[in-house]
C-alpha positions as CSV (number, residue, x, y, z in Angstrom):
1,X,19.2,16.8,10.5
2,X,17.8,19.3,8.1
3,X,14.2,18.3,6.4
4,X,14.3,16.8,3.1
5,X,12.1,19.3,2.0
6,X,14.9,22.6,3.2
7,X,17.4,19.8,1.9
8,X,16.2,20.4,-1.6
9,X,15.1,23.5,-1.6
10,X,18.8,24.3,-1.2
11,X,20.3,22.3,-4.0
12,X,17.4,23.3,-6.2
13,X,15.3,25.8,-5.5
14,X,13.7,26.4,-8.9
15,X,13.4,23.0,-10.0
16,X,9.7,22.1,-10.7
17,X,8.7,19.5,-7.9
18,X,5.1,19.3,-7.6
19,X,2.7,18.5,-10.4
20,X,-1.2,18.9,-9.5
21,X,-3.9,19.4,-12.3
22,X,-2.3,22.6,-14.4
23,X,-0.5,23.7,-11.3
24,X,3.5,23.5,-11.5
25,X,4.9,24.1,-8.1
26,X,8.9,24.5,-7.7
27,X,10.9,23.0,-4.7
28,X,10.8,26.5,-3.4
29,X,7.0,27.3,-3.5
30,X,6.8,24.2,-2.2
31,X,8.4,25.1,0.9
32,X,6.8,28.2,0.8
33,X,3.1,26.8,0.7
34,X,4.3,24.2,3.4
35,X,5.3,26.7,5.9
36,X,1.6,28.0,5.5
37,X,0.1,24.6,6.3
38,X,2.1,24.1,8.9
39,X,1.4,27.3,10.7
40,X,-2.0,26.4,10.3
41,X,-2.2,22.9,12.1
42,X,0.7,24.1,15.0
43,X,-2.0,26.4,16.0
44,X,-4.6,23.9,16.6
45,X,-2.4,21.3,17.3
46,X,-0.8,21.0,21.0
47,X,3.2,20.2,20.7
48,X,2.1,17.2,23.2
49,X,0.4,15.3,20.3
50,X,3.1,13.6,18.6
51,X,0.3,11.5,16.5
52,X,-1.7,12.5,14.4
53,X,-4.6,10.5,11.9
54,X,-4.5,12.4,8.0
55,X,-8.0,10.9,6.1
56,X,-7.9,12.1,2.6
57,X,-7.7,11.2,-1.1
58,X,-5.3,12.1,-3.0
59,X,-5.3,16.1,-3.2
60,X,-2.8,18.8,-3.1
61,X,-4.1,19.5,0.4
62,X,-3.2,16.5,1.3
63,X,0.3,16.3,-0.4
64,X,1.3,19.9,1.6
65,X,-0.5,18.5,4.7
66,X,2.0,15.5,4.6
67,X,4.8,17.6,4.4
68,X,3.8,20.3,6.9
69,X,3.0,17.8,9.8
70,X,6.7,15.8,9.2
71,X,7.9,19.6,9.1
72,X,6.5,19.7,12.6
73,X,7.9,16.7,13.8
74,X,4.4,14.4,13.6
75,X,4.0,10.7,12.8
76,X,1.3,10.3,10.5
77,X,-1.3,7.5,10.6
78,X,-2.7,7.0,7.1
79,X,-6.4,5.9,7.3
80,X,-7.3,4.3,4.1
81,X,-10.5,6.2,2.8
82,X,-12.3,2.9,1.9
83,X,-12.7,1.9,5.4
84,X,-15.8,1.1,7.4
85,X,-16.8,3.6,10.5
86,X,-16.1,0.3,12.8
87,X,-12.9,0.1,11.1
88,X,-11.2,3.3,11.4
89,X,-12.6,3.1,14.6
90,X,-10.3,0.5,15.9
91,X,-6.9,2.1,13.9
92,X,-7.5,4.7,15.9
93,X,-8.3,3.4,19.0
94,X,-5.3,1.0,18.7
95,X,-2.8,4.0,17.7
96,X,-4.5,6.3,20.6
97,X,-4.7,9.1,18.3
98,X,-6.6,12.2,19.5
99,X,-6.9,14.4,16.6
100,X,-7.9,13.4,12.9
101,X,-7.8,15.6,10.0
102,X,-9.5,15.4,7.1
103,X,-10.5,17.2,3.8
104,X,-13.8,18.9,4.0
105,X,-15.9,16.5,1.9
106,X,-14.8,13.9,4.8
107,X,-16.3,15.9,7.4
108,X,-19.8,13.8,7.8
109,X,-18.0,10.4,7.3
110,X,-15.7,11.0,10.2
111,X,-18.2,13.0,12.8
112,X,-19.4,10.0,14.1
113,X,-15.8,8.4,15.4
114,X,-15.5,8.4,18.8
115,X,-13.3,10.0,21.4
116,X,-11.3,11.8,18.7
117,X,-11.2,15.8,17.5
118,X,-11.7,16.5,14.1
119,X,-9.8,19.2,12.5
120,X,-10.7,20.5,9.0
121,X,-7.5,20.9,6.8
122,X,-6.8,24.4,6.5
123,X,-4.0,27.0,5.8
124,X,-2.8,28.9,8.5
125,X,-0.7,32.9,9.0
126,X,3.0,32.0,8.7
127,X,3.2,35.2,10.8
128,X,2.4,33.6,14.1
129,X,4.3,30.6,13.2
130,X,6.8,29.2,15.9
131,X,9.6,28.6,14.7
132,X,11.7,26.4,16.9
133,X,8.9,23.7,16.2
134,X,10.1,23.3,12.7
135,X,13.5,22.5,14.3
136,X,11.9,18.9,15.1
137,X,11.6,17.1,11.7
138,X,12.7,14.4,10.2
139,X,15.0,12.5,12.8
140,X,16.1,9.5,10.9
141,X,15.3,6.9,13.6
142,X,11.8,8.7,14.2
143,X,8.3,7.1,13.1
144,X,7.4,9.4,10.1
145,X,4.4,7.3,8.8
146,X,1.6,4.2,10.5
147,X,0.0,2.2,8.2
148,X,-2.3,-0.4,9.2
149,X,-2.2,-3.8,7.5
150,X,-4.2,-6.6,8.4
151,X,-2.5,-9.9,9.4
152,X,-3.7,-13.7,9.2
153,X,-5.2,-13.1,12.5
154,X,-7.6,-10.7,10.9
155,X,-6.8,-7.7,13.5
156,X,-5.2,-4.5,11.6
157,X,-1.4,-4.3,12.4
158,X,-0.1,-1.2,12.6
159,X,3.1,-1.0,10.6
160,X,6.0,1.7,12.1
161,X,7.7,3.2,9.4
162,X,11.0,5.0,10.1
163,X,12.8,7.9,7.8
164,X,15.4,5.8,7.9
165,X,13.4,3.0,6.6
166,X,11.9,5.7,4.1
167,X,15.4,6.4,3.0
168,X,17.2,3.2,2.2
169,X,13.8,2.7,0.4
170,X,14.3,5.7,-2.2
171,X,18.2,4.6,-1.9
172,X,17.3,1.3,-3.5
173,X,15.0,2.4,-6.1
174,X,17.8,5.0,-7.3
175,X,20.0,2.6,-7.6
176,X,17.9,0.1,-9.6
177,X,15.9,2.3,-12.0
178,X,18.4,4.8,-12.0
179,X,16.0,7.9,-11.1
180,X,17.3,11.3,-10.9
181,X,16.2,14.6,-10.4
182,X,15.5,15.1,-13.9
183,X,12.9,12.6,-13.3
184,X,9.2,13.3,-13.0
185,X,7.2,10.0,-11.3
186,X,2.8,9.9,-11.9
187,X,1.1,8.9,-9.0
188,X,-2.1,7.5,-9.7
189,X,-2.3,5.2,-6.1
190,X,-3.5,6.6,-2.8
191,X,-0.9,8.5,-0.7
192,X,-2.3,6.8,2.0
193,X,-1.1,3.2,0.8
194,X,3.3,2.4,1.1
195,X,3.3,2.4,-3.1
196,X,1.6,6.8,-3.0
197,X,3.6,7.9,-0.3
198,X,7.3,6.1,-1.2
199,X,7.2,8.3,-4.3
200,X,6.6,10.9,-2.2
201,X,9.8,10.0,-0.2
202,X,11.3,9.5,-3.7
203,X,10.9,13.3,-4.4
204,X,12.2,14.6,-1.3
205,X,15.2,12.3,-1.2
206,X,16.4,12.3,-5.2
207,X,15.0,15.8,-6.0
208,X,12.6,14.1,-9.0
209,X,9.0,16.0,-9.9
210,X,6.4,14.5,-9.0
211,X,2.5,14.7,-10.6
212,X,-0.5,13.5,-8.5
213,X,-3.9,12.4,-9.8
214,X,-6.8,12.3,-7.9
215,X,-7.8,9.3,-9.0
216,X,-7.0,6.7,-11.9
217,X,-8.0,8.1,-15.0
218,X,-6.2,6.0,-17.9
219,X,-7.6,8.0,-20.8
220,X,-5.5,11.2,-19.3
221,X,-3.1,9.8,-17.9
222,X,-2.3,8.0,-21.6
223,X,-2.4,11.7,-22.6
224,X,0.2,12.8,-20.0
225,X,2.7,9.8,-21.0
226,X,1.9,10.6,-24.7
227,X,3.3,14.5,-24.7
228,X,6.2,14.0,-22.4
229,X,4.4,14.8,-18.8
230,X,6.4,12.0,-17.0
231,X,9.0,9.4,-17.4
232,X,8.1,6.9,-14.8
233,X,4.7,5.8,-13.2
234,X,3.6,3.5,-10.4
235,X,0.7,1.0,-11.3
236,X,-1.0,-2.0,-10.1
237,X,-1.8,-4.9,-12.6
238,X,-5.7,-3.6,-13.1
239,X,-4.3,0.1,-14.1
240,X,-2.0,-1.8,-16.5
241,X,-4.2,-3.5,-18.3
242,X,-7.1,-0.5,-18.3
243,X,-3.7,1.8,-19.8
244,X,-3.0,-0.9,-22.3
245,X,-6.8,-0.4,-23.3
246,X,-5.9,3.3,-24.3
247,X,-2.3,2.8,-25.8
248,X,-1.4,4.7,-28.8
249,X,-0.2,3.4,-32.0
250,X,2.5,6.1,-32.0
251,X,3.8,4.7,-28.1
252,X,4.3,6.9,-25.3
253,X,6.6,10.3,-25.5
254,X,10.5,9.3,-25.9
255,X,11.0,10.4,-22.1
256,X,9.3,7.5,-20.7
257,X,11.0,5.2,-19.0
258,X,9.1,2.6,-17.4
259,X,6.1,1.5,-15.7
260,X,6.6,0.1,-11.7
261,X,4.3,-2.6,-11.4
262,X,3.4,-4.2,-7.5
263,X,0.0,-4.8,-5.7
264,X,0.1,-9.0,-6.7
265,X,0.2,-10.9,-10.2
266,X,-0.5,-10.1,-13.5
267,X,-1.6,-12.6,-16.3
268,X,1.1,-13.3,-18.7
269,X,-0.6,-11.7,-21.8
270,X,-0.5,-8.6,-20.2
271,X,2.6,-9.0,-20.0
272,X,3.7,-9.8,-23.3
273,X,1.5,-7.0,-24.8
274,X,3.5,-4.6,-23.1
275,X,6.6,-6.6,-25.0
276,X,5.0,-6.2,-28.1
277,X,4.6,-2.7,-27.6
278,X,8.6,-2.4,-26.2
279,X,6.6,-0.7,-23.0
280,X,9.4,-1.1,-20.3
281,X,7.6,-2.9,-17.1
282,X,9.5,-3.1,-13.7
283,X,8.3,-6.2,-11.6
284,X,8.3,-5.6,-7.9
285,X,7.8,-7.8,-4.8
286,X,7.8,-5.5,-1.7
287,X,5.1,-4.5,1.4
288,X,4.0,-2.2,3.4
289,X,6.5,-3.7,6.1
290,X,9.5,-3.1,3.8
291,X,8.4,0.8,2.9
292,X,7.7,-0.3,-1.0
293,X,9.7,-2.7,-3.5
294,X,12.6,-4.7,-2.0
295,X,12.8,-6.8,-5.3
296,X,12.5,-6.2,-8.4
297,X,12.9,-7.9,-12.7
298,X,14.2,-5.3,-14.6
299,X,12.9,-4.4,-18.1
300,X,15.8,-6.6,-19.4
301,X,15.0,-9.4,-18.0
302,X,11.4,-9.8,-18.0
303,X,11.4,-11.7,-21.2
304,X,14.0,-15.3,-19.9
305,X,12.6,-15.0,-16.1
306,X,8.7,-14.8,-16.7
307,X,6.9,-14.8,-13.9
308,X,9.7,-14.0,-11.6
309,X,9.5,-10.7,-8.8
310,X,12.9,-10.3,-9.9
311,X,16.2,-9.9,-7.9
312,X,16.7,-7.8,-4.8
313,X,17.7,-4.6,-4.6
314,X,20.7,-2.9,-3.6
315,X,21.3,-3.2,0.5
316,X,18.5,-5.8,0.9
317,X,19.1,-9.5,1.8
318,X,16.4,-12.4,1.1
319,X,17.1,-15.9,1.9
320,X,14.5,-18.7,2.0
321,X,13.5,-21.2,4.5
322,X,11.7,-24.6,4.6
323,X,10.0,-26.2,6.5
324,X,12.8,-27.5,8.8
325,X,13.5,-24.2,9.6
326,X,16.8,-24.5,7.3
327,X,18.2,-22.6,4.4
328,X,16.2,-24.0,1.1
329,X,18.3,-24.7,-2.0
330,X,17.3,-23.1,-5.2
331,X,14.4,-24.0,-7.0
332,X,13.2,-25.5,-3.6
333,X,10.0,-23.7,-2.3
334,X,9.6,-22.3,1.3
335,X,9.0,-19.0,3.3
336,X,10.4,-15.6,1.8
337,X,12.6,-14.0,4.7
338,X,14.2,-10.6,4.1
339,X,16.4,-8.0,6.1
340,X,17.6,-4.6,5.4
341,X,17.1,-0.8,6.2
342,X,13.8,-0.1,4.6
343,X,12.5,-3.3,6.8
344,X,10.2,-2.1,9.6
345,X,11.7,-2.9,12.9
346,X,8.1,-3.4,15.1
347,X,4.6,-3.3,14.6
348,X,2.7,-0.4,16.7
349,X,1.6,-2.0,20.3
350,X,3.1,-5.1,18.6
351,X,5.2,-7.0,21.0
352,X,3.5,-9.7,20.4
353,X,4.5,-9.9,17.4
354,X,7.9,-10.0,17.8
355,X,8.8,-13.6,17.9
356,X,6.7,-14.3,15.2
357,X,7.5,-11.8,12.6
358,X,11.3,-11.7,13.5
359,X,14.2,-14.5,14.0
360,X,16.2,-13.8,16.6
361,X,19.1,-12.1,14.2
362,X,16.7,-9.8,12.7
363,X,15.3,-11.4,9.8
364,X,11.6,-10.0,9.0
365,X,9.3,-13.2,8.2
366,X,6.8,-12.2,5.4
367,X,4.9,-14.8,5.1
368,X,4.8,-15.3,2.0
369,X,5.8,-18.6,-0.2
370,X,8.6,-18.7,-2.8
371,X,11.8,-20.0,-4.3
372,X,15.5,-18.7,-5.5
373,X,16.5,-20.0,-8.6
374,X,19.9,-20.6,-9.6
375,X,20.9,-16.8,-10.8
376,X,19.4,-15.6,-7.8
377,X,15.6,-14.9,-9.2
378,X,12.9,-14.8,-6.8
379,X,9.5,-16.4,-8.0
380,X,6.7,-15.9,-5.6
381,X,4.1,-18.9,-4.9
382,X,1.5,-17.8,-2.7
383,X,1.2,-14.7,-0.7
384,X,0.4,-15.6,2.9
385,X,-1.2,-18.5,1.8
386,X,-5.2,-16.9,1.6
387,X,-4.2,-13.6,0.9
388,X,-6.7,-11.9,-2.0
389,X,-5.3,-8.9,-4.0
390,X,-7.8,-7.0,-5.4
391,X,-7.3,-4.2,-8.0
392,X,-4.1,-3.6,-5.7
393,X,-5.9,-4.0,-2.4
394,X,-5.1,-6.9,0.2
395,X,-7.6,-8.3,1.6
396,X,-7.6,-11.1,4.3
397,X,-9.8,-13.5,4.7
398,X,-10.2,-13.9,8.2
399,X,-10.7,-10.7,8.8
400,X,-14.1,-10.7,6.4
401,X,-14.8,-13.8,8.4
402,X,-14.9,-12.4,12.0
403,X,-17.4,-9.8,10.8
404,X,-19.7,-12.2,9.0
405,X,-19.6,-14.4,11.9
406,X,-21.0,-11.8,14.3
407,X,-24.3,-11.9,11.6
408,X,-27.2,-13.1,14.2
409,X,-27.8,-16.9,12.8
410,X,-24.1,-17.5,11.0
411,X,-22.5,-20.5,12.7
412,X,-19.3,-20.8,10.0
413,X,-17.5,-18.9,7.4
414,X,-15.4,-19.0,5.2
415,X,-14.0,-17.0,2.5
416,X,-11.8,-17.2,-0.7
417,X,-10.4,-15.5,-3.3
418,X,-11.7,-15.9,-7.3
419,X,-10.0,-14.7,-9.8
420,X,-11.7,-11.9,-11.7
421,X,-11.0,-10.7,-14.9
422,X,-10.8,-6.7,-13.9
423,X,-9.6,-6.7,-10.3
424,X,-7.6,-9.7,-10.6
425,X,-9.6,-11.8,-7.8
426,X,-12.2,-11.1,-5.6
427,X,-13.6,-12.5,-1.7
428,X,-16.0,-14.7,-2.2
429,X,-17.6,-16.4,1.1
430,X,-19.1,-19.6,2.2
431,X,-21.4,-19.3,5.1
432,X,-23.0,-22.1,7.4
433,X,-26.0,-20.6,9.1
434,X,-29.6,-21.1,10.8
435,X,-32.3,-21.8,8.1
436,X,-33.8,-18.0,9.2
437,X,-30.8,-16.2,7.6
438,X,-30.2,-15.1,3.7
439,X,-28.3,-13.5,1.4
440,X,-29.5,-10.4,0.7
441,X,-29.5,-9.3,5.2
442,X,-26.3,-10.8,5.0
443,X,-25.1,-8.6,2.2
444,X,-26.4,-5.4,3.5
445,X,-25.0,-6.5,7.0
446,X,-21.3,-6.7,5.4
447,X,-21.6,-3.4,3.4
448,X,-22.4,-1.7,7.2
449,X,-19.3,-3.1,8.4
450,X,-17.0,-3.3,5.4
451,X,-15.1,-1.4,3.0
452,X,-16.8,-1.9,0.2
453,X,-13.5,-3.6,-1.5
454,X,-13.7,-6.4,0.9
455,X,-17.4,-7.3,0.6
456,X,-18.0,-10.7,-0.8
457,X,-18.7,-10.0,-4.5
458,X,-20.5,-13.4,-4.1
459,X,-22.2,-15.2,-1.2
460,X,-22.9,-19.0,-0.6
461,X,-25.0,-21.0,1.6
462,X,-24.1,-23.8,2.6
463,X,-25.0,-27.3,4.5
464,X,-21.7,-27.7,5.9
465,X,-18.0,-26.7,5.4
466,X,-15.1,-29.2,4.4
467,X,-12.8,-29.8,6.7
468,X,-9.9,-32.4,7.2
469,X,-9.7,-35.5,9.4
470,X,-8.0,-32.9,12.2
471,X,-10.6,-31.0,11.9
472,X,-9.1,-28.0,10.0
473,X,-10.9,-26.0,7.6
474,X,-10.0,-27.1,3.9
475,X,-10.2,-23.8,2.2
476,X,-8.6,-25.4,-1.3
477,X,-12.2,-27.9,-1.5
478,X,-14.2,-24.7,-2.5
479,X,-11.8,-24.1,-5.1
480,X,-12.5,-27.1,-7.5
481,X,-15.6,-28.3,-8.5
482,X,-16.4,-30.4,-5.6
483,X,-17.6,-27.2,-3.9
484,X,-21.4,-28.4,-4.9
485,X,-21.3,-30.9,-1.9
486,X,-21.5,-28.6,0.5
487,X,-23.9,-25.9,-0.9
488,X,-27.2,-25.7,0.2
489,X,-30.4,-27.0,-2.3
């Protein structure tokens, strides 16, 4: 099949499709900038290396890089720009990539990796461009992007996602939000996380604009809402709250349409702020495993089903299961199954995985607790039990816990999530350990070998760990105030 991209270009040549700063770029200048990108990295890139690692911010660079290397028929692993070295290290070990590229202010936080070539982004002459390789892009059952999520195991899974998967994605969000090409989406999260890059996919598939920010900026991007600069925008609950912060007494610009809100809860009076205000808030459920939303609570109904996800969206199918491995009835808690096109069909090197993650009729276990009510609502409970979201981040407990544990001294660990007024919640960790170790070497330790997201935002010695007549570690002890029995004096 034709690219997206030339798919569009076609229908609409002249139709503004790229916002960047005070740059407008059309669906055609699009293409025509891609084409130089793309003659850049075929002639540093061999045809043999199907893989390649992108490690950017968000940047127009990066947004024609994208483009350019699906044009050429690449899979893409997105490395998440908050990473440690010893992190990235092991993404890119596990995905055997050979070649990384990276915007130029990267260049001296990726020269130390290992056993990879580092290629500057750069344009290239379209002159010596070959042709016949842009005649590989976008096969529908081919891997277009790999994004590494990290399980309960605390090892990084690498999650395949398909253009087809990509598609029925878009597909669904058309159909729920009714976007069209008249529409133009902000993008204010990284590219290299499922909730950037879908609205990328969104562009390509439904012809809408789209404007990327560098970063999060809520006093301009009030501004660009205010005077008519977009119509929908993708935010996690801590963007939310910093845009209510800067709302304007005269509302947003008539053209706006809604906000898409994912990346875990949001406390109620957020919530009914943006009632008070008549700002129109889309809650979504969805993952990196199901290419962005697969449910969502309309605008409509946010006010009679508080504190539900919402219902799922068209073409996807969500059942729930107890503990007895049978259907629950509504209202009756258990584990959140879905299955659909946008659902990943394997993790990368993940056979493992298999049996776990999938029944044996195709149904993608998430992990995740919730319930159906009666109309069909979903409400979640707990996300994979442990899991912290943080400012939109997840962040899993083990995996904080196998590095602390490697600390010379540490005998146990554990670590939980707090709530936290700005990022939502934050890791906190419990650590059993020789009298020789403290704090302040364990702190530094973590920030050597951690994003600096996932570093315990507070750090507690302790005598001993609770634990239950089994033997199992009783996480939920730490949470209440009979925590003070096992710190140390």
């Amino acid at each position: 099949m034709s690219s997206w991209l030339q798919k569009q270009v076609n229908e609409r040549p002249d139709h503004p499709a790229f916002y960047w700063q005070d740059e407008v770029w059309s669906f055609f200048e699009v293409a025509e900038e891609v084409q130089k990108w793309a003659a850049g990295y075929s002639a540093n890139i061999p045809q043999t290396e199907k893989r390649i690692a992108l490690f950017s911010r968000n940047s127009k660079e990066m947004y024609f890089s994208i483009l350019a290397l699906w044009e050429l028929g690449k899979e893409i692993v997105f490395l998440n720009t908050h990473l440690s070295l010893q992190e990235l290290q092991y993404q890119l070990t596990d995905a055997k990539v050979k070649i990384v590229i990276t915007a130029t202010e990267y260049l001296s936080v990726v020269a130390d990796l290992n056993q990879v070539n580092i290629l500057e982004m750069k344009r290239g002459d379209v002159s010596v461009l070959d042709q016949k390789q842009m005649e590989l892009n976008y096969q529908l059952e081919m891997p277009a992007s790999i994004m590494y999520t990290s399980g309960t195991t605390g090892k990084p899974k690498g999650v395949v996602q398909r253009f087809s998967n990509h598609l029925a994605s878009a597909l669904g969000t058309q159909e729920n939000m009714g976007i069209t090409a008249a529409d133009c989406w902000l993008c204010p999260v990284p590219l290299f996380h499922i909730s950037g890059l879908s609205i990328v996919i969104r562009q390509l598939v439904l012809g809408c604009s789209f404007r990327l920010y560098s970063k999060f900026d809520a006093k301009n991007i009030t501004k660009d809402l205010t005077e008519g600069r977009g119509t929908v925008i993708s935010v996690v609950a801590v963007m939310l709250r910093e845009l209510l912060e800067y709302y304007p007494k005269a509302g947003y610009s008539k053209e706006f349409k809604a906000m898409l809100l994912g990346g875990g809860p949001i406390a109620p009076a957020a919530l009914e702020q943006c009632e008070r205000n008549k700002i129109p808030v889309i809650q979504s459920y969805g993952m990196t495993e199901t290419c962005s939303q697969v449910v969502a609570l309309s605008f409509e109904d946010a006010s009679k089903k508080i504190g539900s996800a919402g219902k799922p969206l068209k073409g996807m199918q969500i059942k729930i299961i107890a503990e007895n491995g049978k259907q629950a009835p509504a209202n009756n808690v258990g584990e959140i199954l879905l299955k659909g096109k946008n659902v990943i069909r394997n993790y990368l090197n993940g056979e493992q995985w298999q049996i776990e993650k999938w029944t044996a009729d195709g149904w993608f276990k998430t992990g995740d607790m919730g319930y159906l009510d009666n109309e069909g609502y979903l409400y979640l409970v707990s996300r994979l039990s442990e899991l912290i979201i943080s400012g939109g981040e997840n962040i899993y407990p083990t995996e904080i816990e196998h590095i602390l544990q490697e600390f010379p001294g540490v005998k146990e660990v554990a670590v939980i999530g707090e709530s936290d007024q700005k990022w939502g919640a934050v890791p906190v960790a419990y650590i059993v350990g020789d009298p020789t170790i403290t704090i302040g070497k364990i702190n530094e330790f973590a920030k050597q070998h951690l994003a600096k997201y996932k570093c315990p935002k507070r750090l507690y010695l302790c005598n001993c760990l609770p634990r239950t007549a089994s033997g199992k570690l009783a996480k939920h002890r730490l949470t209440t105030e009979e925590r003070e029995a096992f710190l140390s004096k």
